[in-house]
C-alpha positions as CSV (number, residue, x, y, z in Angstrom):
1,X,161.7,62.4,40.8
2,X,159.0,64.6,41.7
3,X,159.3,63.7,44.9
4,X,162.7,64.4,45.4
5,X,162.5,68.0,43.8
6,X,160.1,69.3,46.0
7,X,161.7,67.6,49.3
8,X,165.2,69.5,47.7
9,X,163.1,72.6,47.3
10,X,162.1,72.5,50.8
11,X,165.1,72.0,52.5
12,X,167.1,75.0,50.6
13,X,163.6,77.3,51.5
14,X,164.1,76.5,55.4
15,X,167.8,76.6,55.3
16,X,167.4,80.4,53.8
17,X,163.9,80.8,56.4
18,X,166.3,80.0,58.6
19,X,168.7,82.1,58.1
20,X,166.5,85.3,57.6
21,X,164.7,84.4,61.2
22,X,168.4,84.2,62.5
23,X,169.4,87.8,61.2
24,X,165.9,89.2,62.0
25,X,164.2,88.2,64.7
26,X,161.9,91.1,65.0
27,X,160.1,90.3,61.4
28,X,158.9,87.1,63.7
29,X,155.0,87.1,64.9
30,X,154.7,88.6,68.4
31,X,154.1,84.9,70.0
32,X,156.9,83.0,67.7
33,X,159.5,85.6,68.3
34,X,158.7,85.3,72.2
35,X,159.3,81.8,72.4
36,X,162.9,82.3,69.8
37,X,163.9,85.3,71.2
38,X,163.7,85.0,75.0
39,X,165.2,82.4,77.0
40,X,167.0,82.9,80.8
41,X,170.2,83.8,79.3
42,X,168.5,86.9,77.2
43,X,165.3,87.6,79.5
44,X,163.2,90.2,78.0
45,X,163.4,94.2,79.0
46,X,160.6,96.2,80.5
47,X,159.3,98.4,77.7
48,X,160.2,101.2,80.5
49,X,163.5,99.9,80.7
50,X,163.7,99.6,77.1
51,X,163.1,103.4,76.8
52,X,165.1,104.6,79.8
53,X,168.2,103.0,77.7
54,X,167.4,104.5,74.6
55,X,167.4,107.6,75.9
56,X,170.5,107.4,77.7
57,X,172.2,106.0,74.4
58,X,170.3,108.0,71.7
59,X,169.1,111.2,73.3
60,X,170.5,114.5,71.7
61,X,171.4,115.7,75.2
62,X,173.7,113.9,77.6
63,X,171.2,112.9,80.4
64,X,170.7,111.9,83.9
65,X,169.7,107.9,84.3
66,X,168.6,108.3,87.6
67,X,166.7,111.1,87.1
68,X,164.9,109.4,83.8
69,X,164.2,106.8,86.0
70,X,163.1,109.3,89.0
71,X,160.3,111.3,86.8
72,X,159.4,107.5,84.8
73,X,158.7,106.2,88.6
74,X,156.9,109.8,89.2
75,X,154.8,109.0,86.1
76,X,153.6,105.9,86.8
77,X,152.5,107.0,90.2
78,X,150.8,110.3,89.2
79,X,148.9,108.0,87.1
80,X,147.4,105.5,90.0
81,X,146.5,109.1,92.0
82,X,144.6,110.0,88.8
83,X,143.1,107.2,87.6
84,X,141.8,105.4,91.2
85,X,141.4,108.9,92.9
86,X,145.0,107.7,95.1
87,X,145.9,110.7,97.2
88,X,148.1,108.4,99.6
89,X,150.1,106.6,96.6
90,X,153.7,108.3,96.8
91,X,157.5,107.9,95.3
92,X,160.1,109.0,97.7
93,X,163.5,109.9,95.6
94,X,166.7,108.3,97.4
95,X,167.1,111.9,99.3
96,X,163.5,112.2,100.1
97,X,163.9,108.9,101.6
98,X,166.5,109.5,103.4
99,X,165.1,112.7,105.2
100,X,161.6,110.4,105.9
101,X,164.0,107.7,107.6
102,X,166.3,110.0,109.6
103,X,163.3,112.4,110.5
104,X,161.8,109.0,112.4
105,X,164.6,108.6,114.1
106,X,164.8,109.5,118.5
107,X,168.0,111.3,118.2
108,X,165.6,113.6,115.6
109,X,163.3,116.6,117.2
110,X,160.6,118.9,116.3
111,X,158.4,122.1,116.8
112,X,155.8,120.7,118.3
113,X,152.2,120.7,116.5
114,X,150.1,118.3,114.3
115,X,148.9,118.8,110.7
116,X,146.6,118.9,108.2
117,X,146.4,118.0,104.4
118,X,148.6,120.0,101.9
119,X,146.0,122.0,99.6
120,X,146.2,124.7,97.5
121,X,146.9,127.3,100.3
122,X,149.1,125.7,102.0
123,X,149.4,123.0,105.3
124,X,147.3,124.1,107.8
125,X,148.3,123.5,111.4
126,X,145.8,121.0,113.1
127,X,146.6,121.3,117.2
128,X,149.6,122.9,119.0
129,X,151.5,120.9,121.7
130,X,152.0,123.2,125.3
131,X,155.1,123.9,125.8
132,X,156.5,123.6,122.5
133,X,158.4,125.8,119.9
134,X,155.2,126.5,117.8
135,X,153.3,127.5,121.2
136,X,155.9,129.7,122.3
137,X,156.1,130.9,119.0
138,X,152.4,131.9,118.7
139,X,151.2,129.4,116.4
140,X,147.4,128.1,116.9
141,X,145.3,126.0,115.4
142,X,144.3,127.4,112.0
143,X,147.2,128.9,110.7
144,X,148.7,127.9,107.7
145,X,152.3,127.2,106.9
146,X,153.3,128.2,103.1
147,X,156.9,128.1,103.2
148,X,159.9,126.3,105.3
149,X,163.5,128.0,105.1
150,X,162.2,130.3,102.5
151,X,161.5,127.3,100.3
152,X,157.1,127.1,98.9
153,X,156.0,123.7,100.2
154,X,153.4,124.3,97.3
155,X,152.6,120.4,95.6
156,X,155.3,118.8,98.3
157,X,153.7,115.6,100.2
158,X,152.5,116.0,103.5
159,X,155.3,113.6,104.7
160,X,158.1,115.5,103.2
161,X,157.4,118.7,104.7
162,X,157.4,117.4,108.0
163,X,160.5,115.4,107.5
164,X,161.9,118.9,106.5
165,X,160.5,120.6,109.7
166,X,161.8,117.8,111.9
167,X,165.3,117.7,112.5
168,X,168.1,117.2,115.2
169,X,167.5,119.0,118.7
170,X,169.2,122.8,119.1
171,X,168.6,123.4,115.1
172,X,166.4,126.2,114.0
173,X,163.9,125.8,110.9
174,X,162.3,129.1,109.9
175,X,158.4,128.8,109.1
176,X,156.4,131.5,106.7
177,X,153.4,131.7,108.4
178,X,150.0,132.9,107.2
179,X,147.6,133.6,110.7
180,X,144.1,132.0,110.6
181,X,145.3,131.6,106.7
182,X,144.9,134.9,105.4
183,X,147.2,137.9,104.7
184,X,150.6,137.8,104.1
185,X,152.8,135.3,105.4
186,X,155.2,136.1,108.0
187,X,158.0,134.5,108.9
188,X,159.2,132.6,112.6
189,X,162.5,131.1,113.4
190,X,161.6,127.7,115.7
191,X,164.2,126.4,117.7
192,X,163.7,122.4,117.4
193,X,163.7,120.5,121.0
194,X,162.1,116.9,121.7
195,X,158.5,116.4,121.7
196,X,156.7,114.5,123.9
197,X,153.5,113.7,122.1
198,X,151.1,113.3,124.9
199,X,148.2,110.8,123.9
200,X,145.6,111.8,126.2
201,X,144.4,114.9,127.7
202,X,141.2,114.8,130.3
203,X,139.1,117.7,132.2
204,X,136.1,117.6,133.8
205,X,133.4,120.8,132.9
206,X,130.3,122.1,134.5
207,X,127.5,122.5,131.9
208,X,123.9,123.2,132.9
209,X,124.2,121.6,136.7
210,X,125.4,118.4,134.9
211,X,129.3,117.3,135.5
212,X,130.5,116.3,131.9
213,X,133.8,114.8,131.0
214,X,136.6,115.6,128.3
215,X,139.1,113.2,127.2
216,X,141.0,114.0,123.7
217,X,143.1,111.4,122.1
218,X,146.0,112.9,120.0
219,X,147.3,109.9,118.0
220,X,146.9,105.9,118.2
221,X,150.4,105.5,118.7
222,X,151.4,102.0,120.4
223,X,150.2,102.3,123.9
224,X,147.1,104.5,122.9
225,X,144.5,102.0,124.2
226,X,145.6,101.8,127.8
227,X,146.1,105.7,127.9
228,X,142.8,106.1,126.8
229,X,141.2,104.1,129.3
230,X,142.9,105.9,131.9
231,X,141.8,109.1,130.9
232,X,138.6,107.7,130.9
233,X,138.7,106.0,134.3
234,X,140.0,109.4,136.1
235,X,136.9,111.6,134.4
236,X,134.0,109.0,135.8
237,X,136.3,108.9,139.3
238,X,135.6,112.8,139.3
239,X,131.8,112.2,138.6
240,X,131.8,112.4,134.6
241,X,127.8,111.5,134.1
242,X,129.2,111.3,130.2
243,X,131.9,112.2,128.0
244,X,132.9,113.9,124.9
245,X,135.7,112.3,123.2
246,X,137.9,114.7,120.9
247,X,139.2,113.0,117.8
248,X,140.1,116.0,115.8
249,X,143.1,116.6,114.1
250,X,143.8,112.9,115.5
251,X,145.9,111.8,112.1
252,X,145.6,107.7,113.1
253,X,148.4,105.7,113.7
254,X,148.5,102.2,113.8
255,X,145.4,99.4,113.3
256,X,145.7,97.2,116.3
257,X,145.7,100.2,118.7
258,X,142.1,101.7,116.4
259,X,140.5,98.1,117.0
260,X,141.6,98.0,120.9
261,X,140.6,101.4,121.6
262,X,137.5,100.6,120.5
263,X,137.3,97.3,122.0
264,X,137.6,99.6,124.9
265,X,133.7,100.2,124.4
266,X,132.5,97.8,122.2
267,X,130.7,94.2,123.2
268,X,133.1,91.4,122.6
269,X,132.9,90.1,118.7
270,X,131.3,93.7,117.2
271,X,132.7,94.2,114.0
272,X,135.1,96.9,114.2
273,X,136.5,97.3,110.4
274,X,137.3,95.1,107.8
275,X,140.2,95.5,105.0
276,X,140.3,94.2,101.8
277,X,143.2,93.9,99.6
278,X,144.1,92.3,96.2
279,X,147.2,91.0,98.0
280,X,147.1,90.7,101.3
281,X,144.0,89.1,101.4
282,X,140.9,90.7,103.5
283,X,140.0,90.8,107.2
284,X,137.2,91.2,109.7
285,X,138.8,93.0,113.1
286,X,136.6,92.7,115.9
287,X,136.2,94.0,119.8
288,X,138.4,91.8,121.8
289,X,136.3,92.6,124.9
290,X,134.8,95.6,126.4
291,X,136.5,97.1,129.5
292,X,134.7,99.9,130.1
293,X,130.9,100.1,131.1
294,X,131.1,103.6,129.4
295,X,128.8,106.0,130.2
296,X,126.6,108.1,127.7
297,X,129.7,109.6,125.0
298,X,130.0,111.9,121.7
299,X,132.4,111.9,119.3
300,X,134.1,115.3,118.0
301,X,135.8,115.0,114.6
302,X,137.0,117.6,112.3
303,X,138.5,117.5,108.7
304,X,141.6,116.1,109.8
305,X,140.4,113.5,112.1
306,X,141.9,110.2,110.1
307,X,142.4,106.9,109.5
308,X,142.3,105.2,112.6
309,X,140.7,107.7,114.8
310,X,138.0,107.6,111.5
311,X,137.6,103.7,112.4
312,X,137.2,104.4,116.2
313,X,134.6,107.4,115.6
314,X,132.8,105.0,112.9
315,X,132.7,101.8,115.1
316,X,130.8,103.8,118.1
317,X,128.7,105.2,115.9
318,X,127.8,102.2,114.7
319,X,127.6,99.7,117.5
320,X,126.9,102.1,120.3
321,X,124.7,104.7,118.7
322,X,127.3,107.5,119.7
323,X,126.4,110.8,118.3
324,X,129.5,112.2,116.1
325,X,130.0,116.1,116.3
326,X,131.5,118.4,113.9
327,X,132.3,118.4,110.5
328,X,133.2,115.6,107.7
329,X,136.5,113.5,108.5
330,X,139.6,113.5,106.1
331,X,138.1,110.4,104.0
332,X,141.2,108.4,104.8
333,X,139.6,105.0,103.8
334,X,143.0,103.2,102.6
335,X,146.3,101.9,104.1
336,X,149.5,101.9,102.4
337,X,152.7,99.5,102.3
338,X,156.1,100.9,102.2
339,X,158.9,98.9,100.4
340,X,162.1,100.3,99.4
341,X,163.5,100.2,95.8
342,X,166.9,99.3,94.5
343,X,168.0,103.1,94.0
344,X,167.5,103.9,97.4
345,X,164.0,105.3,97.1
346,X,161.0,103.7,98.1
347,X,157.3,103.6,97.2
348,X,154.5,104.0,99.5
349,X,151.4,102.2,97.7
350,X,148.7,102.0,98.5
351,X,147.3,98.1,99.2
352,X,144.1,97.7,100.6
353,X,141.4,100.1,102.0
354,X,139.2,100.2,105.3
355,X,135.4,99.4,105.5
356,X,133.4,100.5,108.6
357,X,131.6,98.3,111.0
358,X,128.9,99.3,108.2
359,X,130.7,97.9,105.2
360,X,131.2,101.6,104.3
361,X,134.4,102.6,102.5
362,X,135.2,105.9,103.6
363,X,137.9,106.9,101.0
364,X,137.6,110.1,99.7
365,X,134.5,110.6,101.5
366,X,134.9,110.6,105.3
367,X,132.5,110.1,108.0
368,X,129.9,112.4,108.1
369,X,128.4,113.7,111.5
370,X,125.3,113.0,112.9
371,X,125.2,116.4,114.2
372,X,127.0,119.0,111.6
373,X,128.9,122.0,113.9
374,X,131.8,123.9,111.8
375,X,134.5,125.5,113.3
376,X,134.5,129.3,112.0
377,X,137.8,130.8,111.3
378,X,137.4,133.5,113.8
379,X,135.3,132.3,116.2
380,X,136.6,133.6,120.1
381,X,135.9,130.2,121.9
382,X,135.9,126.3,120.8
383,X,132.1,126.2,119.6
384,X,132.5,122.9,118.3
385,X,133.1,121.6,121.8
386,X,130.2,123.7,123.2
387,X,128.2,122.5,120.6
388,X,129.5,118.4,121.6
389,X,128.8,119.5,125.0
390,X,124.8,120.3,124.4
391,X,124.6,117.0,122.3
392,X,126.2,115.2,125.5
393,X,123.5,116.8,127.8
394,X,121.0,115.7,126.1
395,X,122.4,112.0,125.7
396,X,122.6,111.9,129.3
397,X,118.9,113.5,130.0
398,X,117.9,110.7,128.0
399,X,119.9,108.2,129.7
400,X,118.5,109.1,133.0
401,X,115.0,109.1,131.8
């Protein structure tokens, strides 16, 4: 009898139990109201997403979902850059987007310089194309853009403000200007044509009864390897006994092009960088084959020398002994993945980062020169390339000896 009163008692506990859990599943444990309350029918909600529509259905205010969403993407993003030191991590809005996507595009035209980094006092202008709007316009190296059509470009990414300088041929875009970076801005109206970037530039220079080439390489665009070594091969056809090789305000461009420019130089199977990645896995690049015997070389770099023009500077330092000139490089150190987001937008994260022939990361740090020679503000001449140029004698005395 016993027996049965307690088996009773049981059943009319888990019927009511039952009931209770049914009516209120968030009393449950964490782990136990998992497995009741989400199944493929009811999956569970993001705790982001979970706020985003609490906001929309609870907030005082009548508000934006796209833009909750916007600054809750913004958030989480600000936070990589400040907790892992990420200054390459970026959220593009669906307009931002949009401008970086049509600003690639041939039918889309520019003023005709490179740039620097966006900081505090604004983007400063790395190297001005001949012939272009910003030459004819009086823009140099140095100078340092702070507005564009009247708008601050104060806190914008790098990418954005170009994508907002760029635009179709025949358009003007008005630039506030501060010269060498000082004084008050001033403002120029640029009239935007097509740009031929060209990769290469090469001279040949007299320097203390010694014949010394110049080759600069602008950008490692695709093709940037083969313009390189003709550049090369016309400076030793004029009687180059060695060569400076400009890198600065070189930006990068893409990876293959850094490890067969090198491979230009480099014995076959050198190391020329690794990457390592959580996701896509890691990788050791090597020279493909040297096709140049060069002859004796220094590197110039500058701040904004950069990602792969940082990997080609780094590899002939290391393999080949090549003195680098000038000052730090940008610290690039990382590459990024761009994937595009249901609203339109897309996120630029970053995915893996670089390691020299060295096993040297060189994010946030850059390559520092073997031999340190700044570039003053207003200095008359280019005393960073005289200064490559004495380094370059002395390589090839020493060759010869």
């Amino acid at each position: 009898m016993k027996t049965a009163f307690l088996a009773l008692w049981a059943v009319i506990v888990g019927l009511v139990l039952g009931m209770w859990i049914g009516g209120h599943p968030d009393n449950l444990p964490g782990p136990v109201r998992d497995v009741f309350v989400r199944s493929e029918i009811a999956p569970a909600r993001s705790v982001s997403t979970q706020a985003a529509d609490l906001i929309e259905e609870k907030y005082f205010r009548v508000t934006d979902p796209d833009k909750v969403q916007d600054a809750s993407i913004r958030g989480m993003v600000r936070r990589l850059r400040e907790q892992y030191d990420d200054r390459f991590t970026h959220y593009f809005d669906p307009k931002q987007n949009q401008q970086l996507t049509e600003s690639l595009e041939s039918s889309f035209s520019g003023v005709g310089m490179t740039v620097g980094s966006n900081t505090d006092k604004g983007l400063e202008v790395g190297y001005v194309f001949r012939k272009s709007p910003a030459k004819r316009a009086g823009i140099e190296p140095g100078d340092v853009i702070v507005t564009v059509d009247g708008e601050s470009i104060r806190g914008e990414e790098v990418e954005l403000i170009v994508a907002r300088i760029k635009g179709p041929e025949g358009t003007d875009v008005t630039l506030g200007i501060r010269k060498g970076g000082r004084g008050e801005p001033r403002e120029l109206e640029l009239t935007r044509q097509q740009i031929r970037v060209p990769v290469t530039a090469n001279r040949i220079r007299e320097v203390d009864g010694r014949t010394l080439g110049y080759v600069q390489l602008t950008t490692f665009s695709r093709g940037a390897s083969r313009a390189l070594k003709r550049a090369m091969g016309r400076v030793v056809e004029k009687g180059a006994e060695g060569v400076v090789l400009d890198l600065r305000a070189n930006g990068g461009g893409l990876l293959p092009e850094a490890v067969l420019t090198s491979s230009l130089f480099l014995p076959k199977g050198e190391t020329v960088v690794e990457t390592r990645s959580r996701t896509e896995g890691d990788e050791v690049y090597k020279a493909v084959g040297g096709d140049i015997d060069p002859p004796p070389m220094v590197v110039l770099v500058n701040r904004d020398t950069a990602s792969a023009a940082e990997i080609l500077a780094a590899a002939l330092q290391a393999s080949n002994d090549v003195p680098v000139v000038g000052t730090r490089t940008y610290g690039k150190g990382v590459f990024q993945q761009v994937m595009g987001l249901d609203n339109g937008g897309a996120l630029d994260l970053t995915v893996g980062e670089f390691l020299t022939a060295r096993g040297v990361s060189l994010a946030g740090k850059g390559l520092e020169p073997d031999v340190r020679a700044p570039l003053p503000k207003d200095a008359r001449r280019d005393v960073q390339l005289d200064r490559a140029y004495d380094v370059l004698g002395d390589e090839v005395a020493a060759a010869g000896s």
